[in-house]
N, C-alpha and C positions, 0 to 999 in steps of 0.2 A: 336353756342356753346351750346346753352340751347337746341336745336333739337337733336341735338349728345347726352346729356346727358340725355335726356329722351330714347332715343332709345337702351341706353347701358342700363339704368334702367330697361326697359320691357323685352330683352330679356335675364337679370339675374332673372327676375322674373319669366317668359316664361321656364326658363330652370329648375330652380330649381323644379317647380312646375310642368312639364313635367317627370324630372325625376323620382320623385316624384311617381307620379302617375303609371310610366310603371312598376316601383318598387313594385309596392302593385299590379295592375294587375296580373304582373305574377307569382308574388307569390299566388295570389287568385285561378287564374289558374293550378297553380301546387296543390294546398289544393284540389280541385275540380276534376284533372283528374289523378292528379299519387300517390296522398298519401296511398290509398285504395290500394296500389300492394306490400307495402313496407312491412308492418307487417302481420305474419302470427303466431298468437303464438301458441304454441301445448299446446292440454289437457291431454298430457302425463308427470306427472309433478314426477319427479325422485326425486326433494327434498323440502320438503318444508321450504324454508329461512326464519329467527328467524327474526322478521322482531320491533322495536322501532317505537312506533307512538306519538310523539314531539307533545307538544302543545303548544306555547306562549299565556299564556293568560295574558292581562293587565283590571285588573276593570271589566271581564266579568261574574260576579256573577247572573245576570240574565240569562245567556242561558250554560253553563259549563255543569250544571248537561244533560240537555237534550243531548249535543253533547258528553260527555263523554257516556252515554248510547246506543247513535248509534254505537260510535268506539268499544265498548265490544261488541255489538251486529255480527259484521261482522263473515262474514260466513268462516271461516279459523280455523285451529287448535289450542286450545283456549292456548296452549302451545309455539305456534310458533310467540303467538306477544305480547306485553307489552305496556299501554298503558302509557305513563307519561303525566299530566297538571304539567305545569310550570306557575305556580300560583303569579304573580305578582299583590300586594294591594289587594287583595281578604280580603271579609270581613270573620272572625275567622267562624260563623256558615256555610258559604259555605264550608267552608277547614273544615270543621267537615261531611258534607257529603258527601264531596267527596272522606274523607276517611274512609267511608262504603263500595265503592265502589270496585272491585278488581283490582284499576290500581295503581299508585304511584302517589301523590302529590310532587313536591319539589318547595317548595316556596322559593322566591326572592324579595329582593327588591335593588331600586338601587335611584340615586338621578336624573338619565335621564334616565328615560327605554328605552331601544332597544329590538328588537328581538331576536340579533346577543348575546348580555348580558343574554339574558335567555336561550339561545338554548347552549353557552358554560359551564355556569353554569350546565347545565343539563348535557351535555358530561362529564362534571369532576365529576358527584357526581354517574352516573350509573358505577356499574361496572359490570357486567353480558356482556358476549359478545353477541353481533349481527350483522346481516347481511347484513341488510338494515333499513337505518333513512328513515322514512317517515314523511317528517313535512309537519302541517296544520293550521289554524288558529282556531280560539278558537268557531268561525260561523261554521267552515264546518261541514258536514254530510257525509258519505260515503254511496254509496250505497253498499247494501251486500255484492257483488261480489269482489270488488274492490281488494284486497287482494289477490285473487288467478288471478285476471290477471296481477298484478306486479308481484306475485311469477312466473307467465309464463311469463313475458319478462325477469325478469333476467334469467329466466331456458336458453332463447335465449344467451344467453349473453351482452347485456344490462346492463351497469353501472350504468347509469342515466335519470327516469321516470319522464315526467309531465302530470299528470293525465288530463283530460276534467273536467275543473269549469263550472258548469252552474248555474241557476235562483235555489237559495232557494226559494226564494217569488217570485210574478209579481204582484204587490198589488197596488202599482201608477206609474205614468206615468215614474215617473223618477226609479223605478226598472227595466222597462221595457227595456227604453230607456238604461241603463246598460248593461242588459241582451243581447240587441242586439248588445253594442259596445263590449262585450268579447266575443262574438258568432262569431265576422267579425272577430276578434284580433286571436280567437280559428285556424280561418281557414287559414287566410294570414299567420302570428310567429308562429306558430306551426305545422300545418297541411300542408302551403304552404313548409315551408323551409324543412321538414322531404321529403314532394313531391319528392325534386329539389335535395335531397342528401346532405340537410344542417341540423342542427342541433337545435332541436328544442329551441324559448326563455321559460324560467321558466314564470311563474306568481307567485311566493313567497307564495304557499298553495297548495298543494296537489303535490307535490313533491318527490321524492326518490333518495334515490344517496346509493354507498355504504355507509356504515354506516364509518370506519377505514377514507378513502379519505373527506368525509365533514366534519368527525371530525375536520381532520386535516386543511381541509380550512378553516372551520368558526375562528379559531384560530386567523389567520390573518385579521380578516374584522372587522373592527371598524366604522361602517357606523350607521348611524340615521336613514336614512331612503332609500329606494331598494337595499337593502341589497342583493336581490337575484338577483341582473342586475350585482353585485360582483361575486354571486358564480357562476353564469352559467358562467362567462369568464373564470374563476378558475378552472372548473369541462372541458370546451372544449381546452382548452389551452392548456392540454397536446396529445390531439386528442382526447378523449371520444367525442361520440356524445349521444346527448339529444334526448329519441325517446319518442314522442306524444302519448301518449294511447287516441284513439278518443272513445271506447268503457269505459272506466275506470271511473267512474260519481264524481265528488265530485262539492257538494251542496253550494255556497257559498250564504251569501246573499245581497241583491241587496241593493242599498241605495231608502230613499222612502222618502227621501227631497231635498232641493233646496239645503240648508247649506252643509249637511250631500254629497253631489255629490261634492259642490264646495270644501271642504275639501279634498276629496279622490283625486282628480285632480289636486289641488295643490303639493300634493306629490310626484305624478306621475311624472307631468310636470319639478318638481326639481330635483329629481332621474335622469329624461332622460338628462337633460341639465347640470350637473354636473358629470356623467359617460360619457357623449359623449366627453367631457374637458377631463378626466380623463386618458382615453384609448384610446384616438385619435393615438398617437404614436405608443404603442404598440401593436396595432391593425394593422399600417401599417405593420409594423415590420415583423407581423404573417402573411399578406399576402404573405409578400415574400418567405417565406418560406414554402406557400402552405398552410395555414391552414385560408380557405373559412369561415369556423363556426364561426372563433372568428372575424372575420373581418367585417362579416355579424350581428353579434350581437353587435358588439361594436359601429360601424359606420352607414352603414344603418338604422336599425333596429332605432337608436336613432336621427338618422338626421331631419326620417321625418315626420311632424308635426303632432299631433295627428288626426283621423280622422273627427272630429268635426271643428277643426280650420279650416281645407279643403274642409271642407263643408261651412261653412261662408266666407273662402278669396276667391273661384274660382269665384263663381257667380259676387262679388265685382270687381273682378280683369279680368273679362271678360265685364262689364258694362264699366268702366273706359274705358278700351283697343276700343271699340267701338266710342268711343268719340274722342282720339286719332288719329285710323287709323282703319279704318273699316275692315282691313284686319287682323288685330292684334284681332279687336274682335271675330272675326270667329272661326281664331286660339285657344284661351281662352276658348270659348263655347265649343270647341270641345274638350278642354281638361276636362269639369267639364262635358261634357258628360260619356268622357271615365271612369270620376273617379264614375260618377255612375253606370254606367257599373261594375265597382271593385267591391262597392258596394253587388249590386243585386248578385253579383257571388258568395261571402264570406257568406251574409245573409243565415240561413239554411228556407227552406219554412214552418216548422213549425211556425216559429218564424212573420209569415204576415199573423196575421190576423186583427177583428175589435177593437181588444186592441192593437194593433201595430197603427193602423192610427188613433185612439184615440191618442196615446199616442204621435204621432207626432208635436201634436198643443203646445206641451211642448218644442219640438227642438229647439227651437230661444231661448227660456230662458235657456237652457243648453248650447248652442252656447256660450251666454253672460257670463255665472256664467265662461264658462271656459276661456274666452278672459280675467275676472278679475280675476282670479286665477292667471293667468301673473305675476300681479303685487305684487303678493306677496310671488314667488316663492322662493326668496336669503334666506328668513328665513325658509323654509320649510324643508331644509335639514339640517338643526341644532336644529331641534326641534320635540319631536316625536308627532305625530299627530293622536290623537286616532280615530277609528272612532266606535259609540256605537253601541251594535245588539242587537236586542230583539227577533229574530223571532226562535221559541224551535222546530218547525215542519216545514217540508216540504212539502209546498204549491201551488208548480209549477206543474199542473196537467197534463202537455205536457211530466214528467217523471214517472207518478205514476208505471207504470207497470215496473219501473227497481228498483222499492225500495219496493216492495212485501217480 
């Protein structure tokens, strides 16, 4: 009886973890050999769309002014974009220079801030028509460009853009170690699914949608916290798909503490595990009726465990399995093979050098912060969860030549 029950145990765990893994594979595979064929966007640009650049900002009075001066800085018609800071708790002398500045302030306050509570606020109080909503976090940076390669994908026709987030900073171990897990994340949900004819996931900054359709969705979303694992079902639901700009830069910045990582991962980990609850249903629902994107976004995409947990159960669950039956370990190894393999496939080569294998002897303590972040996920989606930035300049010398 106890032999039967072990046996049924390993190979749900065998399976889960196997599928797992062929899942990010081939999506890593498809980022790697077929995303490069999909977008081709033209420099023949017939109009240039009046384009809202959204800021939520909560308590960000140290880095606002800096980031409000890159967004006026982009290189686009100084006519064709507006910038708004949505200024939540901000202290009275910040909101005094930042309205020196030539964008709109509209401050808020609220007794639980959300994103979702700023970003409506803001849609009810502009009234000026536009084209396209670009929202960002109150850290990002754009590089110059950026503007006119979304004005050429909607020229494509293109409803809904998620820009490429990379390293504002790379300053310790644990930005680093960031910067390579939304590098792998860049290439698998974004660049993989775009590959394979699926529709790109958001990452909740540096986004674009028409401006009329997110209006109207943010209306319905009353969420605390990933808000944007709401809208991307919302925006693919009706069939729009989400296309990756892999050239499009937006700066984000990395976290550069222990606390400050297990925070953000908390959040994460609650979002994924409360939307996968959520949209199980209706996710089937859309498979049947043919629509891959929301299916792939809602289920998959959420199922499976972040890539760090994967990296500390396989080797666990391959040692065990050995003790067992030594054929089951074989099995196990070769699966934490393959997952390194995914790995190495998603990582960009710029990103392995001697500050990457530096920064690796931090992995086990990143491992752990995010095994204890578990346990305190039930309250992370009821509570907004700030995380603080300081860094006013972009520091990441692996992009200087795109921010010239």
């Amino acid at each position: 009886m106890l032999e039967n029950f072990i046996h049924i145990l390993y190979w749900l765990f065998f399976s889960y973890f196997a599928a797992s893994i062929i899942y990010l594979f081939v999506l890593a595979l498809g980022g790697r050999l077929f995303y490069k064929n999909l977008n081709s966007y033209t420099s023949d640009i017939q109009k240039y769309r009046k384009v809202a650049i959204l800021v939520p900002a909560y308590k960000e009075d140290e880095i606002i002014l800096s980031t409000a001066n890159n967004l006026l800085a982009l290189n686009y018609p100084k006519d064709s974009f507006n910038v708004f800071i949505i200024a939540d708790s901000f202290r009275a002398e910040t909101i005094a220079e930042l309205r020196q500045l030539p964008l709109q302030v509209i401050e808020v306050s609220f007794d639980k801030s959300t994103k979702t509570k700023a970003l409506n606020v803001a849609f009810s109080t502009i009234r000026e028509p536009f084209d396209v909503a670009l929202i960002c976090d109150a850290d990002n940076m754009l590089a110059p460009d950026f503007l006119q390669k979304l004005n050429s994908a909607f020229e494509n026709g293109n409803k809904a853009i998620q820009g490429r987030r990379v390293a504002k900073n790379l300053d310790s171990s644990f930005a680093i170690l960031d910067a390579c897990s939304e590098a792998i994340n860049n290439n698998i949900f974004r660049k993989g699914n775009n590959g394979l004819g699926l529709s790109s996931a958001v990452i909740g900054s540096g986004m674009a949608f028409d401006y009329e359709r997110v209006k109207q969705i943010l209306l319905s979303i009353n969420a605390v916290g990933g808000f944007d694992k709401i809208l991307q079902l919302e925006v693919v639901g009706d069939g729009t798909s989400i296309r990756y700009l892999d050239d499009a830069l937006v700066f984000d910045e990395k976290v550069s503490s222990a606390q400050a990582f297990q925070q953000q991962r908390k959040r994460w980990l609650s979002s994924q595990f409360v939307y996968f609850k959520q949209f199980f249903l209706p996710a089937i629902k859309k498979l049947f009726k043919g629509n891959f994107s929301y299916f792939n976004l809602a289920i998959p995409c959420n199922l499976v465990l972040p890539r760090a947990f994967l990296l500390a159960l396989l080797p666990l669950f391959a040692i065990i399995s050995f003790f067992v039956v030594r054929q089951w370990g074989i099995w196990s190894s070769g699966l934490f093979l393959l997952y390194m393999i995914t790995l190495a496939i998603a990582l960009p080569r710029k990103l392995v050098n001697k500050q990457f294998v530096s920064a690796l002897l931090s992995a086990p303590k990143a491992v752990l912060l995010m095994v204890l972040a578990v346990f305190h996920i039930r309250k992370a989606n009821k509570t907004f969860i700030h995380t603080i930035h300081t860094k006013k300049e972009i520091t990441n010398v692996q992009f200087q030549d795109k921010i010239r």
